[in-house]
Residue frames as a rotation matrix with the C-alpha (Angstrom) as fourth column:
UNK 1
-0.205 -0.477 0.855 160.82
-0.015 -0.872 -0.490 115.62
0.979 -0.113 0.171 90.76
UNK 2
-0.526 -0.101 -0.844 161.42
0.768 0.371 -0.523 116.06
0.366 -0.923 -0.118 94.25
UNK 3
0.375 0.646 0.665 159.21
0.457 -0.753 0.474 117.74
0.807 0.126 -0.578 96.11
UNK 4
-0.570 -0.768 -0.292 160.04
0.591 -0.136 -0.795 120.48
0.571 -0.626 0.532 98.96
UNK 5
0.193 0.817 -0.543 158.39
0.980 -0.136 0.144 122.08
0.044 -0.560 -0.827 101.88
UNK 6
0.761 0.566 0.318 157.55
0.579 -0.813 0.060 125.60
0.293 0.138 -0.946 102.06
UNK 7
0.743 -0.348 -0.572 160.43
-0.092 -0.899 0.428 126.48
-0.663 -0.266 -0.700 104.07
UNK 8
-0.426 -0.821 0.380 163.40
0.483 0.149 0.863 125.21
-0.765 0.551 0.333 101.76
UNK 9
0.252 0.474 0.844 161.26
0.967 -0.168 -0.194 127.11
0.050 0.865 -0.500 99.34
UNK 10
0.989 0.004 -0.147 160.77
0.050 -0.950 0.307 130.64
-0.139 -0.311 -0.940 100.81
UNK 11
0.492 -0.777 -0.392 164.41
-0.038 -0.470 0.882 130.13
-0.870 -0.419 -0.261 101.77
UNK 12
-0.349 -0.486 0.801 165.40
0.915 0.007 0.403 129.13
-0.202 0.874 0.442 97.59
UNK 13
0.518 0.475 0.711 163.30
0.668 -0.744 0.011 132.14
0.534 0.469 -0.703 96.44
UNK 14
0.887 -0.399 -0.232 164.83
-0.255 -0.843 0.474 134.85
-0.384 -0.361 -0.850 99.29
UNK 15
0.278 -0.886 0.371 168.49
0.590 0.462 0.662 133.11
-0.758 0.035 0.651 97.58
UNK 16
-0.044 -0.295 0.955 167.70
0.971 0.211 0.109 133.96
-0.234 0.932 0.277 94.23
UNK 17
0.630 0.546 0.552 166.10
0.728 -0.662 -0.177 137.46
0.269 0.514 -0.815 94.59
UNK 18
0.590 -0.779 -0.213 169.62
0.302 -0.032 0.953 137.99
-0.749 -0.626 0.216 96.19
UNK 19
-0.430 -0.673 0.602 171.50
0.681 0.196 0.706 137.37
-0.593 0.714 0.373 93.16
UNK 20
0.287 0.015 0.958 169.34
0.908 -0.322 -0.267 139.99
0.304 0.947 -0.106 90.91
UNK 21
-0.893 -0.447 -0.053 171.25
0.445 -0.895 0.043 143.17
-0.067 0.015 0.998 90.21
UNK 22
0.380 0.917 -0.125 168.31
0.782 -0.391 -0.485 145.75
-0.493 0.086 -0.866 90.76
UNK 23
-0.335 -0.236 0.912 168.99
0.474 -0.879 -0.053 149.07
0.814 0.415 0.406 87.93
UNK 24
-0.928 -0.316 -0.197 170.25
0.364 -0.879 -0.306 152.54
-0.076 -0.356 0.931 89.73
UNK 25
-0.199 0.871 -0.448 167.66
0.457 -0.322 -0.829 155.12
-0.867 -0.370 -0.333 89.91
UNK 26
-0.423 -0.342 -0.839 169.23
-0.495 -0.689 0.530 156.48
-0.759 0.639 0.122 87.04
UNK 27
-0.936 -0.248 0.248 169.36
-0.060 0.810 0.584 154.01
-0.346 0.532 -0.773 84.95
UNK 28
-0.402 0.815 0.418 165.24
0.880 0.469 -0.069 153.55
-0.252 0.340 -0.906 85.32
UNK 29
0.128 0.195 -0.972 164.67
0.200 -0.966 -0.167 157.33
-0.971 -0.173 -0.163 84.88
UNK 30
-0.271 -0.152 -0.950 166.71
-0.713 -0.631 0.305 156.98
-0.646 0.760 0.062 81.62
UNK 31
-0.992 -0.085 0.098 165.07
0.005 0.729 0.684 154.20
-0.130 0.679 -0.723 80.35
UNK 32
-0.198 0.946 -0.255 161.69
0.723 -0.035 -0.690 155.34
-0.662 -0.322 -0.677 81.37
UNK 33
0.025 -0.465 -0.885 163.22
-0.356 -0.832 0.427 158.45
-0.934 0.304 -0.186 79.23
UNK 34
-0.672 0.006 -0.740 163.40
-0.722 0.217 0.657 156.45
0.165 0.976 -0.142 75.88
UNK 35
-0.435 0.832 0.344 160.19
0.809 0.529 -0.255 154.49
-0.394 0.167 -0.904 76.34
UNK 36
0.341 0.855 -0.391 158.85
0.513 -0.517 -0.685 157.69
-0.788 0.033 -0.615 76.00
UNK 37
-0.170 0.021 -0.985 160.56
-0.799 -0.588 0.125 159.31
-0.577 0.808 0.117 73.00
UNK 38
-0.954 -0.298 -0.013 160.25
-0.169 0.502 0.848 155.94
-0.246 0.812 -0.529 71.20
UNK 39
-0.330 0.913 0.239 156.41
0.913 0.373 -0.164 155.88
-0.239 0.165 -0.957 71.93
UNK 40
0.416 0.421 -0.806 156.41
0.035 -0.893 -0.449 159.64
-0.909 0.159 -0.386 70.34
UNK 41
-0.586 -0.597 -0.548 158.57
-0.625 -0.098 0.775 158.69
-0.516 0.796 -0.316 67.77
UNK 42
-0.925 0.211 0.316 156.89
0.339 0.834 0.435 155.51
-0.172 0.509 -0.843 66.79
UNK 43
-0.217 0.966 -0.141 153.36
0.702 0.054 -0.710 157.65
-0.678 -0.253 -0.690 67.19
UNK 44
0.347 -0.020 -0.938 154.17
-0.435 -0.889 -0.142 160.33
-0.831 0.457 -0.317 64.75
UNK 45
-0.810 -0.584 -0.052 155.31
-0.395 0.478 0.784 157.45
-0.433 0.656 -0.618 62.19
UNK 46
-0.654 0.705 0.274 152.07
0.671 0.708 -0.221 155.82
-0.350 0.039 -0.936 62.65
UNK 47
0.106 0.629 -0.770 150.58
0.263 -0.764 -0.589 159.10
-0.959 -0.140 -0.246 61.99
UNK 48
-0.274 -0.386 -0.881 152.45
-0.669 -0.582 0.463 160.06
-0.691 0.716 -0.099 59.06
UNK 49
-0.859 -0.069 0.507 151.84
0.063 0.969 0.238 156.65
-0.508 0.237 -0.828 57.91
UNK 50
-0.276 0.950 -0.144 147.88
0.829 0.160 -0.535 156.66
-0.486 -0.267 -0.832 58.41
UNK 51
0.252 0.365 -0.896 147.75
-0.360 -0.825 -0.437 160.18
-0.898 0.433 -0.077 56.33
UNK 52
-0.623 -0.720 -0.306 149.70
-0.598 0.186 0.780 158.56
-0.505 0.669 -0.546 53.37
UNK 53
-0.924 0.294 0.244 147.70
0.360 0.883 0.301 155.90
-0.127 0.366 -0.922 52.98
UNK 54
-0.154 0.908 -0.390 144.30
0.487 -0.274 -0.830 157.97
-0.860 -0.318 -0.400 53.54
UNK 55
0.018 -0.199 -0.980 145.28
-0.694 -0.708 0.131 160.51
-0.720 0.677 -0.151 50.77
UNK 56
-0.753 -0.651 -0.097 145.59
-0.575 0.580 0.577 157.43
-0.319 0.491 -0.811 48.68
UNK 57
-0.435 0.868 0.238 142.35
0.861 0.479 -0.172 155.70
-0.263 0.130 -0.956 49.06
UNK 58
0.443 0.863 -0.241 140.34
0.283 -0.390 -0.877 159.07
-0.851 0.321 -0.417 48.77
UNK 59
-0.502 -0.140 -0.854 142.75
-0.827 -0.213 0.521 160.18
-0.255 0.967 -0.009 45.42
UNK 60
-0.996 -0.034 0.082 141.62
0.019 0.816 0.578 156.36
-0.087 0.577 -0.812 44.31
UNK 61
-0.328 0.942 -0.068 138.04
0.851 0.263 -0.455 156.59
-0.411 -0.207 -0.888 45.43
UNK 62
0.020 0.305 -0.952 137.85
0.064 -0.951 -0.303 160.20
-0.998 -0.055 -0.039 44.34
UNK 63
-0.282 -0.529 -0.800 139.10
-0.689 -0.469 0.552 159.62
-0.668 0.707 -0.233 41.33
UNK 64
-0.895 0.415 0.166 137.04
0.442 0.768 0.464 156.40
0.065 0.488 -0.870 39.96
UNK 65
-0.052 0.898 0.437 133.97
0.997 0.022 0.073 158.32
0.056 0.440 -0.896 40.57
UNK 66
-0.134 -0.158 -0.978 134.86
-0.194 -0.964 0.182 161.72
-0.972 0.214 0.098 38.95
């Protein structure tokens, strides 16, 4: 592989960061916008989840020594 010198670098990197499409403000507002209901949604699953299964071990444990 060929190698290149710092500037033909700098100047490949300042090419490419040309070419990316950067998201609206919107855009990151609503997506910042469902990060957060999916990490309240996904935290109230994990909850519901984590009681189910508790209630389960102490009926099992509760109930082998009764």
């Amino acid at each position: 592989m060929a190698k290149t010198n710092p500037f033909d670098f700098i100047q490949q990197v300042r090419s490419e960061a040309a070419k990316v499409t950067w998201p609206t403000r919107k855009e990151t507002m609503i997506t910042t916008a469902m990060v957060f209901v999916m990490v309240v949604v996904a935290s109230i699953f994990f909850l519901v989840v984590d009681q189910v299964i508790g209630w389960g071990v102490r009926s099992v444990i509760l109930g082998l020594g009764g």
